[in-house]
N, C-alpha and C positions, 0 to 999 in steps of 0.2 A: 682141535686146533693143531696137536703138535702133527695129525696124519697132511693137512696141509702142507706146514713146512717142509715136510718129507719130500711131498710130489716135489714141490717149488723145490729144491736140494737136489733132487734126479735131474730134474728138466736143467736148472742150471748145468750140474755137471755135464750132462749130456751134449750141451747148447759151446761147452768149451772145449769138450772133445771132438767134437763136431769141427768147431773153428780150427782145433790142430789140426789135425788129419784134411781139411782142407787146405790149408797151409803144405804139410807133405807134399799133396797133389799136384799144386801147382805149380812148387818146386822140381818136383818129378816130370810132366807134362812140358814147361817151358825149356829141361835137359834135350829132354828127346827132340820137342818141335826146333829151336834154338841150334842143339849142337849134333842134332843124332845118333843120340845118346840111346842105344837100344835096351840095355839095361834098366835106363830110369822108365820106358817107357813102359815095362811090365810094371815098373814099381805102380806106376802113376793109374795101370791098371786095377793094380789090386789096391790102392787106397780109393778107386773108387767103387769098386766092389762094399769096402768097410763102411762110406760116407752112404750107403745105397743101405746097408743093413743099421748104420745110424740114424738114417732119417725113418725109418720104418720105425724103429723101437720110439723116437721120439715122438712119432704118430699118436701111437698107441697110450704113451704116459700122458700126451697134451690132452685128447680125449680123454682120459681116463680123470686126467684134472680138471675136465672142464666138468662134467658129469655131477665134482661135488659141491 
């Protein structure tokens, strides 16, 4: 049981870090489109670079938890 919790504990963490780092984004994304902000828009680039390598890892944990 307690290897459950765990998965459930990852994917949560994951599932909030996720929501930040979107949050970042679109913050980032509406500088640039909005103000032409060319700075925010690398930012906006590379948090979604991050959100691209968050959604892979939580692929892989949701699988891994469905499995047991």
């Amino acid at each position: 049981m307690p290897y459950k919790l765990n998965k459930e504990k990852i994917m949560k963490d994951l599932v909030d870090k996720i929501n930040a780092e979107f949050e970042n984004f679109q913050t980032e994304a509406n500088a640039q489109v909005e103000k032409g902000n060319k700075a925010a828009g690398t930012r906006a680039r590379k948090a979604a670079l991050e959100l691209s390598k968050m959604f892979k890892e939580f692929r892989k944990v949701s699988v891994e938890a469905s499995k047991k």
